[in-house]
N, C-alpha and C positions, 0 to 999 in steps of 0.2 A: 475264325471262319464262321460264317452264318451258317446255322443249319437249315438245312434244306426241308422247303415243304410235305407235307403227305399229303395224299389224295383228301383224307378226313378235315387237314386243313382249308382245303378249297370248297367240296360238298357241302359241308356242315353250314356254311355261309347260307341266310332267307336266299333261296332263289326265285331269280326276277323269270316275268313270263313273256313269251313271244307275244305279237299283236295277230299273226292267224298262222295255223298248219296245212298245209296242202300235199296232200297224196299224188304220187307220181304210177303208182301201181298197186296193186291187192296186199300185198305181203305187210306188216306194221310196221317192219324198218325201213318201207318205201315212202319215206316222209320226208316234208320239206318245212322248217320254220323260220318264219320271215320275220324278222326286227326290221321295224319301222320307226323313221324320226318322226318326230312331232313336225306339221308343216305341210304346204301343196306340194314340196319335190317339184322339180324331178329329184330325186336321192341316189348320189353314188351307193355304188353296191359292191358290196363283198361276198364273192361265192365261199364260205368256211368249212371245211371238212375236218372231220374230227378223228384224233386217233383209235387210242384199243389195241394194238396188233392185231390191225386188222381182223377182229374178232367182234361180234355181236356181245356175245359172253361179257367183256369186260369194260366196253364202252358205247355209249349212244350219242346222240345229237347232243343232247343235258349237257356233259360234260362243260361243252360250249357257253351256258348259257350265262356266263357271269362276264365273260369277254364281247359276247354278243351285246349283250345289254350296255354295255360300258361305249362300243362302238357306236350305236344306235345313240346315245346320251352325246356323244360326239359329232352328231349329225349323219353318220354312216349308217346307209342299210344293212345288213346282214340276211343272206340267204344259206341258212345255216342246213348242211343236207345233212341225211343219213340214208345207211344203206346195209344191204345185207353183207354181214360179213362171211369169212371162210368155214367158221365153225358153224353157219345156219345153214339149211336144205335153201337152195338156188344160189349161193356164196360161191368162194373160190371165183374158180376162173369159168368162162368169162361172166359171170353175175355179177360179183363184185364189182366189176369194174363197168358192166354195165348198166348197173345201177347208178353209180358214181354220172357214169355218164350223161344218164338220161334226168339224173334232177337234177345237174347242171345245165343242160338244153334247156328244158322245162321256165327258164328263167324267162328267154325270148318269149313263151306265150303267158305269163303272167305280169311281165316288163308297164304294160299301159295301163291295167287296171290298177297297180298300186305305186304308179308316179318313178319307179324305177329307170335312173340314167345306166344307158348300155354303151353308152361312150365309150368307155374304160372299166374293164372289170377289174378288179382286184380279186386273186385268186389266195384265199390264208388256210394253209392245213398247220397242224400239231400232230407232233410222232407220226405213226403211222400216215394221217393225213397228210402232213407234207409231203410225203411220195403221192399218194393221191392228189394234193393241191398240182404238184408238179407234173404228173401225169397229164391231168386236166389240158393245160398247159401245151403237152407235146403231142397231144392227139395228132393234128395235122400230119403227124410226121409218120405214123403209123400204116400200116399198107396196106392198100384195096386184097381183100381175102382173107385178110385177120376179122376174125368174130367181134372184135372189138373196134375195128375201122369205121370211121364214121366221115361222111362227105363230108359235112359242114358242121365237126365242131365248132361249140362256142368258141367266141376267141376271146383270149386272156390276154389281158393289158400288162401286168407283172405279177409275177409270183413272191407271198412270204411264207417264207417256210418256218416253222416253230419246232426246234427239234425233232427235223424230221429225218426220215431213212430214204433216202430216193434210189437207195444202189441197191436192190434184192439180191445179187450175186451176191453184195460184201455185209450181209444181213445173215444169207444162207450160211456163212462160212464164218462166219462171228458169234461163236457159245457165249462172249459175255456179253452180249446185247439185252435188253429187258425184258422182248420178246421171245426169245430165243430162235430156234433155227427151224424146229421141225412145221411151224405155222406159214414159212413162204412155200411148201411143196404144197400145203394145201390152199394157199392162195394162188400160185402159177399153176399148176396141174403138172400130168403125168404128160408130158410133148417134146417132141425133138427139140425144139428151139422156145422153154418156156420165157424166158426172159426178152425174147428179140420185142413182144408188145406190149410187156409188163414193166422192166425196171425202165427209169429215166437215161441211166448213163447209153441205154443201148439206140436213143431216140435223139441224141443229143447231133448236130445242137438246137435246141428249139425254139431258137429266136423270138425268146422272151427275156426281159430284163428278172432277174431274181433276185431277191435279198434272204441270208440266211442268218435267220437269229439263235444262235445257243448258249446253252450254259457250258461254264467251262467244267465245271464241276458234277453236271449230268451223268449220272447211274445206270440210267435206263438206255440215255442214245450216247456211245460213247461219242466223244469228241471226234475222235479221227474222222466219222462220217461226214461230218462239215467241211473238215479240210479235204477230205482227197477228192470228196464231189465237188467241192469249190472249183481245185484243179484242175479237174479231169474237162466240168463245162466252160470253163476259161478259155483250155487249150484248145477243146474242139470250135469258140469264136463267142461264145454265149458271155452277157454280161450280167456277171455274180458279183454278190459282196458280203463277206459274212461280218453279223456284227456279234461279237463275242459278248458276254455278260460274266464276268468275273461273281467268283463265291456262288455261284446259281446252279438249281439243278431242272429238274423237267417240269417240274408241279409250276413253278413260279412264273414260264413262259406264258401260264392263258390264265393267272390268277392276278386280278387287277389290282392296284395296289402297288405290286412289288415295278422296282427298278427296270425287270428284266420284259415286262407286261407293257410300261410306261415305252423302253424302247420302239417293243413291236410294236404298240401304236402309234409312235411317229414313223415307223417306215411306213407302216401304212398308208397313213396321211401322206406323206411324202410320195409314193407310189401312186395317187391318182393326180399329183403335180408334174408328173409326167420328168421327175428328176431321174437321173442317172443314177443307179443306186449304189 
């Protein structure tokens, strides 16, 4: 068996730099950094949210910046966000997520000046992110009176998810997760109904095309997350496809290079082909 990446593995890598940063709010993790191809564009775009458990503490935009860059070398833009997470002052709920929210909009008024196609967005989160990728995603579905409701979210063309957790219910209730459990009370908040506008399964189905990339061998996001969300958005109408990475574990999803990297970049591609996933 291959052993599995470490974090040190990925970081330790010269990291390559975004071509400009854009502020969506006061706070320092209301930041947006955009990977730009060489060329007049227009340039397909990838909105990328990045994981952490959902925590500022343990991950930022950075993490991104080895798959961003690789994407952009691809011919893909990258509109790589960050946001406050649950462990920062204005995080949890609804911050987090309206953060999330709002530097994905923010795309629309920066679209023209930097040659950005809004044709079809590609929506890519990792761990954590992939719930947020997919969130993104289900906006529309969410109800006028939720803090987090928004008339005219962007709209997502398909979602890739890179081992992520879209189900917060089977996060809460899963100690051996990599996150662990006690970080979604503080990302949903203390409310009768915290899940109805947080997790994905409760929003489903959201009438986007998905593909889900994991490792089988992943530590951090056990496997079964991929299957039973695969499931569950199948049977409510939604069209999923998980593509499994054999020997792999969470590191090697957004570290370029490996097998499992090489994948999720052809869904990707694939995904602004407007293919069936």
């Amino acid at each position: 068996m291959t052993i599995p990446l470490t974090w040190p593995d990925l970081t330790a890598r010269p990291r390559p730099r975004p071509d400009a940063t854009i502020a969506y709010g006061p706070d320092a993790m209301q930041r947006i950094d955009l990977w730009r191809p060489a060329g007049t564009g227009p340039h397909r775009v990838v909105v990328m949210v990045h994981g952490g458990c959902w925590q500022t503490g343990i991950a930022d935009r950075r993490l991104m910046d080895w798959v961003a860059a690789d994407l952009r070398d691809h011919g893909i833009a990258v509109w790589n966000i960050d946001y406050r997470g649950a462990d920062r002052d204005g995080g949890g709920y609804p911050g987090t997520f309206r953060d999330v929210a709002a530097a994905a909009d923010r795309l629309r008024a920066e679209a023209a000046a930097h040659a950005l196609d809004l044709t079809r967005i590609v929506a890519v989160g990792h761990s954590a992110g992939g719930h947020l990728a997919l969130w993104l995603a289900a906006r529309h579905r969410i109800a006028p009176g939720s803090p987090v409701h928004d008339a005219q979210p962007l709209e997502i063309g398909h979602v890739v998810s890179l081992g992520g957790l879209p189900d917060l219910e089977a996060v809460a209730a899963s100690p051996d997760n990599g996150c662990g459990t006690a970080v979604i009370a503080q990302l949903v908040g203390d409310r009768p109904e915290p899940f109805a506008d947080t997790s994905v399964p409760r929003l489903l189905p959201i009438g986007v095309a998905q593909t889900l990339v994991n490792g089988r061998e992943d530590r951090i996001v056990p496997y079964r997350f991929a299957t039973d969300y695969r499931d569950r958005a199948a049977a409510a109408g939604d069209r999923v496809m998980l593509r499994t990475v054999a020997d792999t574990g969470h590191v090697e999803l957004i570290a370029p290079g490996t097998p499992a990297w090489t994948l999720a970049r052809d869904q990707i591609v694939a995904a602004f082909r407007r293919e069936t996933p």
